[in-house]
TIDREN-694957 format. One record per residue (C-alpha): residue number from 0; x, y, z; residue in one letter. Coordinates in pm, whole numbers, always signed. Example, Ala and Ser with C-alpha at 12.3 -4.5 7.8 and 13.67 -1.06 7.14 Angstrom:
2
seq, X, Y, Z, type
0, +1230, -450, +780, A
1, +1367, -106, +714, S
# end
This chain:
468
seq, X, Y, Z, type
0, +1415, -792, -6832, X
1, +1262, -960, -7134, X
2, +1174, -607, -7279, X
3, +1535, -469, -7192, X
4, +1695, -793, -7401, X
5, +1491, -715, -7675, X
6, +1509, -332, -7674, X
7, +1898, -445, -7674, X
8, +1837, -688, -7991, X
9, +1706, -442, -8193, X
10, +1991, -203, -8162, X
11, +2213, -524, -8280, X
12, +2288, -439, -8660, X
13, +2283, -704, -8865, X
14, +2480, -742, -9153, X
15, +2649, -944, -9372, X
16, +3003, -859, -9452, X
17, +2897, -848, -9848, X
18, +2618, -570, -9760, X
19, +2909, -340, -9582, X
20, +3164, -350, -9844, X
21, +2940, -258, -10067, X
22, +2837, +90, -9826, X
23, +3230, +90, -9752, X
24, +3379, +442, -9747, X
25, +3688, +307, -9863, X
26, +3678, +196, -10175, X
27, +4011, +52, -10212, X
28, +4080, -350, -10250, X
29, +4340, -545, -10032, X
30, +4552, -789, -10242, X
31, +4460, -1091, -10329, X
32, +4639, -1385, -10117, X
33, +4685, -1768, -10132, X
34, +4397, -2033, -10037, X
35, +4617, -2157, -9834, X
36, +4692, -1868, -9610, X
37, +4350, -1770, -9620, X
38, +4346, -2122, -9475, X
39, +4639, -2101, -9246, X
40, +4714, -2081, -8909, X
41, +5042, -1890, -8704, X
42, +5181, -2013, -8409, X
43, +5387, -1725, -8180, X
44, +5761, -1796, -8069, X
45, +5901, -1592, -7791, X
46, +6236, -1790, -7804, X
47, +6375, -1695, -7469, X
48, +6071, -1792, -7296, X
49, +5959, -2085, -7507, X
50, +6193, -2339, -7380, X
51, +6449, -2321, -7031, X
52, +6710, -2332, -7290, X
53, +6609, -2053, -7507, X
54, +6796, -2098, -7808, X
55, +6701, -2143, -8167, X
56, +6830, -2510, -8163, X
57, +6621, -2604, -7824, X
58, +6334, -2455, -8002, X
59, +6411, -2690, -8336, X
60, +6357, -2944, -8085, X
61, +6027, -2825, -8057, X
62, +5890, -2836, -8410, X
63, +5727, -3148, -8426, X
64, +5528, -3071, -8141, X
65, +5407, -2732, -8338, X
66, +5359, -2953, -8641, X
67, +5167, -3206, -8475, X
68, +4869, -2938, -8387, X
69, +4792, -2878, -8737, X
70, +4925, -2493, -8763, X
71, +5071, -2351, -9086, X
72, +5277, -2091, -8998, X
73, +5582, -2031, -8716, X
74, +5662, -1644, -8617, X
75, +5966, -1577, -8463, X
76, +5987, -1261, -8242, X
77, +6354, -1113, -8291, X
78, +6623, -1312, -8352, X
79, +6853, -1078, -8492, X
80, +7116, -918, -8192, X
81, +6939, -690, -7901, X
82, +7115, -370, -7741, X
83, +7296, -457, -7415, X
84, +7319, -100, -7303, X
85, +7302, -104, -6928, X
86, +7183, +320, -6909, X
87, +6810, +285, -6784, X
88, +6771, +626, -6953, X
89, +6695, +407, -7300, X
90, +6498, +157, -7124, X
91, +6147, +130, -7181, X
92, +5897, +129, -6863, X
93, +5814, -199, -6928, X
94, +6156, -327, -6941, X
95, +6196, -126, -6636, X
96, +5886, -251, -6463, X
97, +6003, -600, -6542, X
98, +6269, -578, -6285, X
99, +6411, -863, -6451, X
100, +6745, -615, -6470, X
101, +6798, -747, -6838, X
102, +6931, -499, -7070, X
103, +6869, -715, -7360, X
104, +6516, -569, -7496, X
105, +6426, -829, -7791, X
106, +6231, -503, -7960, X
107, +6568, -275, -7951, X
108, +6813, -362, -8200, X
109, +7198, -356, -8195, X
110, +7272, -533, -8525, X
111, +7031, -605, -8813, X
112, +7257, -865, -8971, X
113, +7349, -1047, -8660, X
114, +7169, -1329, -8437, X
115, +7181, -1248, -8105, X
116, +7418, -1513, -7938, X
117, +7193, -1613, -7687, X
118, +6976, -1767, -7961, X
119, +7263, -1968, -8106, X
120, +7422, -1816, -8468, X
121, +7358, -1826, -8830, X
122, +7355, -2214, -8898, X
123, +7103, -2230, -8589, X
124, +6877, -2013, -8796, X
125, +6953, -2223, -9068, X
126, +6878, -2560, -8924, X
127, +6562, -2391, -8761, X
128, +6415, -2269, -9080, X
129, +6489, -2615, -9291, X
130, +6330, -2824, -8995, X
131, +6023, -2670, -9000, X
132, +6016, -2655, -9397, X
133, +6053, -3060, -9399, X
134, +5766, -3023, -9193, X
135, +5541, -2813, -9378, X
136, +5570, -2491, -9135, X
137, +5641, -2171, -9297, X
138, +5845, -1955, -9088, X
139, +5784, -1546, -9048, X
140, +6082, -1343, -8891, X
141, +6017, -988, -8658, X
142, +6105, -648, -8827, X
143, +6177, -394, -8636, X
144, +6216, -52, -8825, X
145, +6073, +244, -8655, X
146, +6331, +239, -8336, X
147, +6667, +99, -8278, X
148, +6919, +36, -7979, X
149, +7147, +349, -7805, X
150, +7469, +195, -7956, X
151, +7339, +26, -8252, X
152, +7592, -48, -8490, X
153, +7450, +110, -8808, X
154, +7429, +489, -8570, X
155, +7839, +463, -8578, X
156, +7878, +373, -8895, X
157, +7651, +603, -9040, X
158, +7499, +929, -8825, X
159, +7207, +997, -9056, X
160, +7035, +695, -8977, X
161, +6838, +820, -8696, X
162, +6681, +1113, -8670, X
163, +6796, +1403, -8512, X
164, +6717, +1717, -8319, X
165, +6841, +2086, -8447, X
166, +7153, +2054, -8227, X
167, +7284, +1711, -8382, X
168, +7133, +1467, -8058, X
169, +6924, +1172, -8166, X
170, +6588, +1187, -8109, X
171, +6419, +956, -7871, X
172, +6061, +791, -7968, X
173, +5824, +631, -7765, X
174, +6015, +397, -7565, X
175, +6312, +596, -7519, X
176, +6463, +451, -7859, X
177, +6667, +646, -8142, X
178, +6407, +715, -8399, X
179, +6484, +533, -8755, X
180, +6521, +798, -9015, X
181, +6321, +727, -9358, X
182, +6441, +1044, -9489, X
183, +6779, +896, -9544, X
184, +6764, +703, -9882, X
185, +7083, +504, -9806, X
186, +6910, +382, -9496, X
187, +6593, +261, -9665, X
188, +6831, +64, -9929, X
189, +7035, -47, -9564, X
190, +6708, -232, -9466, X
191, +6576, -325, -9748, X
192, +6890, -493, -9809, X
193, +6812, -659, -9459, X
194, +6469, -756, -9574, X
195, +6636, -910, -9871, X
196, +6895, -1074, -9663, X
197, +6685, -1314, -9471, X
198, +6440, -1410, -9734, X
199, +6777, -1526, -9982, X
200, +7034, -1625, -9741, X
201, +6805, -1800, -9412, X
202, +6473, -1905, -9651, X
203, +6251, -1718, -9431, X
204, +5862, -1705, -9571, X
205, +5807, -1370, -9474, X
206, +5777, -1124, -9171, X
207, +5603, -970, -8916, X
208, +5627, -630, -8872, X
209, +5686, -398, -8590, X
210, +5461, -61, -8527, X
211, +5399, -107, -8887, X
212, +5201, +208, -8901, X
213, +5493, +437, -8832, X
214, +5714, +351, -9095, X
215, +5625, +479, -9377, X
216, +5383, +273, -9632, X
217, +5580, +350, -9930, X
218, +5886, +165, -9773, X
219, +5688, -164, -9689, X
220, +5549, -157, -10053, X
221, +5894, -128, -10202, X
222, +6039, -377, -9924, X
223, +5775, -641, -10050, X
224, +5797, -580, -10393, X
225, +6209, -666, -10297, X
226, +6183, -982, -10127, X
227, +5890, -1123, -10362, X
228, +6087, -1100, -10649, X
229, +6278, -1331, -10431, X
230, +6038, -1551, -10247, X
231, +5680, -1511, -10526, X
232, +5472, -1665, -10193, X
233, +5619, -1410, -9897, X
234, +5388, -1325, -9658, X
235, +5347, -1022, -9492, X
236, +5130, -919, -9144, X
237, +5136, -624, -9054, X
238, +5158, -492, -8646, X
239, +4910, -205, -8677, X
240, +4548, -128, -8794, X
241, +4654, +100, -9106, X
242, +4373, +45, -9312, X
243, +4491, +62, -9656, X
244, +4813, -141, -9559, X
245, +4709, -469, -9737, X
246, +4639, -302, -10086, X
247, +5035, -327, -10186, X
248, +5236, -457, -9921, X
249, +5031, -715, -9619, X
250, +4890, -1019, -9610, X
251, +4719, -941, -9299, X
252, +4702, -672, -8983, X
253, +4708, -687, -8639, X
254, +4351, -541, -8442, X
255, +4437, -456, -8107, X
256, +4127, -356, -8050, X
257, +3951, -646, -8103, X
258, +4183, -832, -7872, X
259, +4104, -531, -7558, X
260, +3715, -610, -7705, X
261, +3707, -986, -7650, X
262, +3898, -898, -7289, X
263, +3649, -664, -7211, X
264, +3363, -901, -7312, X
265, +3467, -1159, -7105, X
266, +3607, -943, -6817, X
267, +3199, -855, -6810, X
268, +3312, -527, -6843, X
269, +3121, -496, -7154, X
270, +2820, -688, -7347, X
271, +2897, -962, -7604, X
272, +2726, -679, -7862, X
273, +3040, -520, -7828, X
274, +3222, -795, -8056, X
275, +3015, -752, -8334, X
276, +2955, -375, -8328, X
277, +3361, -341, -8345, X
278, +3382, -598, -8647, X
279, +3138, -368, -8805, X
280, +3281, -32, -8774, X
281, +3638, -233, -8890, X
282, +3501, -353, -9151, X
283, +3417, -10, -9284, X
284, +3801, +95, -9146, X
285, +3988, -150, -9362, X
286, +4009, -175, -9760, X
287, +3729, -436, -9934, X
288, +3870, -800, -9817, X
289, +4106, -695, -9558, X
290, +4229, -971, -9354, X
291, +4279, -931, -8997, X
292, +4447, -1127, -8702, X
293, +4208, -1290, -8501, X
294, +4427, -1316, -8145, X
295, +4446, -1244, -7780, X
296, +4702, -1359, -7635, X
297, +5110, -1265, -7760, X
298, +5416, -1138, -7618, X
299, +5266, -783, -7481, X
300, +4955, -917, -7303, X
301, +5172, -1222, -7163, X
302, +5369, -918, -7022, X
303, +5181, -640, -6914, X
304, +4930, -868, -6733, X
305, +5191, -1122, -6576, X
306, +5043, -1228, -6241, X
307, +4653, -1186, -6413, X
308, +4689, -1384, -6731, X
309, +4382, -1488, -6935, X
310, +4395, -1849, -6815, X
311, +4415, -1730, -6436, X
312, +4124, -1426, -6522, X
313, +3881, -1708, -6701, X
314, +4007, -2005, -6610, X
315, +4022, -2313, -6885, X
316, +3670, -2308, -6977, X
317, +3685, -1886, -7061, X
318, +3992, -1926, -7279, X
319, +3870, -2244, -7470, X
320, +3565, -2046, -7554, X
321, +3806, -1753, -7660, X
322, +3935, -1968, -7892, X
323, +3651, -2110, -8070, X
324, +3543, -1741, -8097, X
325, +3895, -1661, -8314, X
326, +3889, -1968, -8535, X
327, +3579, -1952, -8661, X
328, +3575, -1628, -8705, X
329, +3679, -1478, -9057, X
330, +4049, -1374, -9055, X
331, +4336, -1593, -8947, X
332, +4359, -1700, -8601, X
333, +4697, -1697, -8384, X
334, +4820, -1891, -8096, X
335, +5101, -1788, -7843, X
336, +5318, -2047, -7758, X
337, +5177, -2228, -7444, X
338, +4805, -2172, -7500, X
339, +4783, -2493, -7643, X
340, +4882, -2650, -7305, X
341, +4674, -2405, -7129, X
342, +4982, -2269, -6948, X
343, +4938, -1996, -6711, X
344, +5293, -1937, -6633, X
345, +5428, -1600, -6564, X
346, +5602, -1482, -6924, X
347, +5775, -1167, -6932, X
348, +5907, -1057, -7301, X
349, +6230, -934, -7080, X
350, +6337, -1276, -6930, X
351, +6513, -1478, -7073, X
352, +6799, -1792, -6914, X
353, +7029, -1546, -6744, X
354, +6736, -1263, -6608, X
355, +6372, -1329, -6438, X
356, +6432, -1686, -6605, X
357, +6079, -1715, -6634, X
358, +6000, -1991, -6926, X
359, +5673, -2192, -7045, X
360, +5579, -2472, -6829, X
361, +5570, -2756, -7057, X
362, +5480, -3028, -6772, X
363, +5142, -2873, -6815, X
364, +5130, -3070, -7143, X
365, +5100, -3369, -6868, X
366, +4801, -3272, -6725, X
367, +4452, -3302, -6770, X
368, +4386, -2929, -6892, X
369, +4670, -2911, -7110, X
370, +4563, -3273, -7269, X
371, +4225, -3116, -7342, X
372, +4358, -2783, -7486, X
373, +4619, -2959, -7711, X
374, +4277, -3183, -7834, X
375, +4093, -2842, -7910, X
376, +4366, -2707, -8061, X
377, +4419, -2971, -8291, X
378, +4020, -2992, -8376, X
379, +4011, -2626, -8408, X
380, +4298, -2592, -8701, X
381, +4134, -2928, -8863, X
382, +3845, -2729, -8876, X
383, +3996, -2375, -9021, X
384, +4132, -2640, -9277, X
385, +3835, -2846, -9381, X
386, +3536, -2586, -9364, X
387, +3553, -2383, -9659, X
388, +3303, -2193, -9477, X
389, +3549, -2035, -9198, X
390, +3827, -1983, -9433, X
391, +3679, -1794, -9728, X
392, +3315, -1745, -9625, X
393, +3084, -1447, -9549, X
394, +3039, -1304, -9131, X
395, +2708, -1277, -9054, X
396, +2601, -1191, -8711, X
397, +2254, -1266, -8562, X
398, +2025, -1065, -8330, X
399, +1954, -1299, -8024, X
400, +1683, -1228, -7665, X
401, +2026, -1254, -7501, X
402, +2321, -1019, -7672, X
403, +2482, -921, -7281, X
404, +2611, -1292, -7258, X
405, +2533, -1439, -7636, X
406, +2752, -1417, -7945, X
407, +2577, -1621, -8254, X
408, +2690, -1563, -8585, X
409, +2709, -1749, -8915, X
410, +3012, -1854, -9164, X
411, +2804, -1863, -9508, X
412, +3027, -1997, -9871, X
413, +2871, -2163, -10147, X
414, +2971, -2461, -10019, X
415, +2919, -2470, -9721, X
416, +2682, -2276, -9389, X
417, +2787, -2317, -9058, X
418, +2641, -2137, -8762, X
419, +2796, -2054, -8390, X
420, +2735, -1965, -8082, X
421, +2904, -1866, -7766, X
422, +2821, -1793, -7425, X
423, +3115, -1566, -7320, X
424, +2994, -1557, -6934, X
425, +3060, -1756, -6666, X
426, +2727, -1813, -6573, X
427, +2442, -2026, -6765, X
428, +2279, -1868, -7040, X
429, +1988, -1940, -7274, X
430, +1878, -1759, -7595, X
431, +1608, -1790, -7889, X
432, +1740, -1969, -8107, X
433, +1790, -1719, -8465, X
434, +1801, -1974, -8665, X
435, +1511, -2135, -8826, X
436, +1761, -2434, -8965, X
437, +1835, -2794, -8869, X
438, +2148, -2908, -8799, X
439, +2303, -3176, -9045, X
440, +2647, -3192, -8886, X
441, +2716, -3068, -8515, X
442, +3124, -2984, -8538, X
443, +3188, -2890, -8174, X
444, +2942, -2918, -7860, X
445, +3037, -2810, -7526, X
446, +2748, -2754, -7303, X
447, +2482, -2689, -7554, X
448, +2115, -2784, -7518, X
449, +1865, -2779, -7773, X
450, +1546, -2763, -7582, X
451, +1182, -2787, -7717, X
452, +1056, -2407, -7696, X
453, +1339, -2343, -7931, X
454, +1586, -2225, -7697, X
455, +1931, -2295, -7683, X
456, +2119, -2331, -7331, X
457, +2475, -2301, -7281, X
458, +2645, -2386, -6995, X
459, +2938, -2099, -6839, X
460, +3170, -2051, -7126, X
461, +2985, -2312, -7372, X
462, +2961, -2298, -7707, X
463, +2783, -2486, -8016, X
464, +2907, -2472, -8415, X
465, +2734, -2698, -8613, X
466, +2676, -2694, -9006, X
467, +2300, -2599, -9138, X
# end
C-alpha cells in the first residue's frame, strides 16, 4: 500500500501557479480588479426560496443577518418579471420535473424592465439595494440574455429579436426557450440599454451573468464598457468557463467543473489528486490571473439534487471541510443562502409562496449545527479578509504518502505563508507531513494531530491551516 501511495505521489505535479503562467498557452492577461474584490466574498439570493415570504422587502429584512457574517457582496438571481405561460411545450425538464406546476421559471424572461410582482416593485428594489449599501454589501443583479420567455414582451413589439427558422417560427434553444438574436443591432442597444438601466436608475454594483458563453463576447465587452462609464467599480462574473472572458469584460467566472470535482472527491468517487490536477489544467485554460468562483453549492445543485443535498450526502462535518477547501483557496469563494445555517432543506429554483412552497429553514439557525456553521462562516470571511496570503497569494500544491484522502497545499505572498490541509474522507487519515516548517500561528484546527514521526492525523473530514 505504502508503494501504491507513493507511486501515486509522484504522479502529483507540483507547481506553483507562477511556474504555469509562465508555460501558459494563452498568453493573454485578465483585467486587473480591486483589492477589495480580490478580497471579497458573495453571498447567493434565491428570493422565492430565501424567506416564506419571498419578496424583496422580506429579504431587506434579512440584510443584517448577511452583513453580520462578514461577506462583501449580495447576488440576486432574477428579479426582473418571469414568463407565466402555462404551455409545457416551453417548459424546461427541470421545471417539469419539479412538479411544482409553477409556470413562473425565474431563468425565462417576460419583461426586462419590470420586477416580477411577486418580488414586490421598483421602490422594493430600491429600498433593497440602499439597505445593503448602508451596510457595506454590494449588490450584483442576474442577466439573462441568451433565451427569453414564449410571450415575452420585447418578441411583440419587435419580431427580430429572436431568432428564427427559414419559415418565420422562432427558434427554440436548449430549454425550449426563444433564442435571443445578437444579429439584430437594435436588440443589442435594447439590452444594453437594460444593462444601463439598473446600474443608473436601482444602484446595482454589477451582474451576474447567465450562460455567459453563448452570448457573444463582443456584446459583454461593449455592455461593460456601458455601465462602467456609469458605475467606474462594476463588477462583473461571468456564468461560464470562457477562458479569455476576463481580459475586457469579467471580474470573475464560474468553474463548474471544479464544483462536479470537489463532489466527486468527496462522493469517493474520485481521489483528492483530482482537485489539484483540474486547477492545473485550468490554470493553463484561463488567461494569466484569471479569477475563478470557488463554489459548490447554488440554485442548480440545490435543485437537481433535492432529496440528496450536500449536507444530507456528507453530513456537517463533509460540508464544513468543503468550505475551508473554497476559502482558502485562490479565487473568490461563494455561499448559497442557507449554508451558513447548515440547512438541508429541500430548495427547488421553481417554488416559490404559491407552488412547491418549499423555503430555507431558518429555525436551523437555532440549533447546534447551524450555531457552529454561522461561527465558521464568520471565521472563514475574517480570514479571506485578514490573510493577504489567501486573497492575492500564489497556489501551491504539495505531494503527500496519502493523495486518495489528502489535499495539502500552500497560500505563499510576500507577506505572508500559510499552509493547509484537508482530509476530504470520512474516515481517519494520516500523511507525511510536506512541510519541513514550524507553525507560528495555527488559524483553524479541527481534528489535527501533530505527532512525533512527523505525521499529521486528521480526523473524518478534518482539516489544519496554520501560518509558517
Amino acid at each position: 500500500m505504502k508503494i501504491k501511495r507513493l507511486l501515486q505521489s509522484a504522479l502529483y505535479l507540483i507547481v506553483s501557479s507562477s511556474a504555469l503562467w509562465a508555460d501558459s498557452s494563452n498568453q493573454k492577461v485578465a483585467r486587473p480588479t480591486s483589492e477589495d474584490f480580490s478580497k471579497s466574498v458573495i453571498y447567493q439570493i434565491h428570493l422565492p426560496i430565501f424567506t416564506q415570504g419571498g419578496t424583496l422587502e422580506s429579504a431587506r429584512k434579512m440584510l443584517p443577518h448577511i452583513a453580520s457574517l462578514g461577506v462583501d457582496i449580495v447576488y440576486l438571481c432574477p428579479v426582473v418579471e418571469a414568463d407565466d405561460d402555462m404551455d409545457m411545450r416551453f417548459w424546461s425538464k427541470r421545471q417539469k420535473a419539479s412538479k411544482t406546476g409553477n409556470p413562473k421559471n425565474p431563468y425565462r424572461i417576460k419583461d426586462y424592465f419590470k420586477i416580477d410582482p411577486q418580488y414586490g416593485q421598483d421602490a422594493d428594489l430600491k429600498n433593497f439595494v440602499d439597505e445593503a449599501h448602508k451596510l457595506g454589501l454590494k449588490v450584483l443583479l442576474d442577466l439573462v440574455y441568451y433565451h427569453c420567455g414564449p410571450t415575452a414582451t420585447m418578441i411583440k413589439d419587435h419580431p427580430d429579436f429572436v431568432v428564427r427558422d427559414e419559415n418565420g417560427n422562432v427558434k427554440n434553444g436548449r430549454w425550449n426557450f426563444p433564442e435571443i438574436n445578437f444579429k439584430s443591432k437594435e436588440l443589442r442597444e435594447y439590452l444594453w440599454k437594460n444593462m444601463e438601466y439598473f446600474v443608473r436608475n436601482f444602484n446595482v454594483d454589477g451582474y451576474r451573468t447567465d450562460v455567459e458563453p453563448s452570448v457573444p463576447a463582443d456584446f459583454w465587452a461593449e455592455g461593460y464598457r456601458r455601465i462602467k462609464a456609469i458605475n467606474p467599480d462594476v463588477i462583473m462574473v461571468a456564468e461560464g468557463e470562457r477562458a479569455d472572458a476576463q481580459v475586457d469584460a469579467y471580474d470573475l467566472n464560474y468553474s463548474f467543473k471544479w464544483q462536479k470535482a470537489i463532489a466527486d472527491v468527496f462522493d469517493a468517487k474520485k481521489p483528492a489528486s483530482e482537485l489539484p490536477n483540474l486547477w492545473e489544467k485550468q490554470l493553463r485554460h484561463f488567461v494569466k490571473g484569471a479569477r475563478i468562483m470557488r463554489a459548490l453549492d447554488n440554485h442548480d445543485t440545490a435543485s437537481d439534487s433535492f432529496d440528496a443535498r450536500y449536507e444530507k450526502r456528507w453530513g456537517n462535518e463533509g460540508f464544513d471541510a468543503v468550505l475551508v477547501l473554497n476559502f482558502t483557496m485562490d479565487g473568490i469563494p461563494m455561499i448559497y443562502n442557507g449554508n451558513e445555517i447548515s440547512d438541508t432543506s429541500n430548495l427547488c429554483m421553481f417554488s416559490n409562496r404559491f407552488y412547491g412552497k418549499y423555503a430555507v429553514d431558518w429555525s436551523n439557525a437555532l440549533t447546534d449545527s447551524g450555531k457552529k456553521r454561522m461561527s465558521l462562516i464568520r471565521t472563514l470571511c475574517a480570514m479571506r479578509h485578514g490573510n493577504p496570503a489567501l486573497y492575492s497569494g500564489d497556489t501551491n500544491w504539495l505531494a503527500t504518502d496519502n493523495p486518495e484522502k489528502i489535499l495539502a497545499y500552500t497560500r505563499n505572498s510576500e507577506k505572508q505563508n500559510i499552509f493547509v490541509a484537508i482530509n476530504v474522507s470520512n474516515k481517519e487519515a494520516s500523511f507525511k507531513n510536506p512541510l519541513a516548517k514550524p507553525v507560528s500561528k495555527e488559524i483553524l484546527n479541527r481534528g489535527a494531530t501533530f505527532l512525533n514521526n512527523g505525521e499529521i492525523s486528521l480526523i473524518p473530514y478534518g482539516y489544519v491551516v496554520f501560518q509558517y
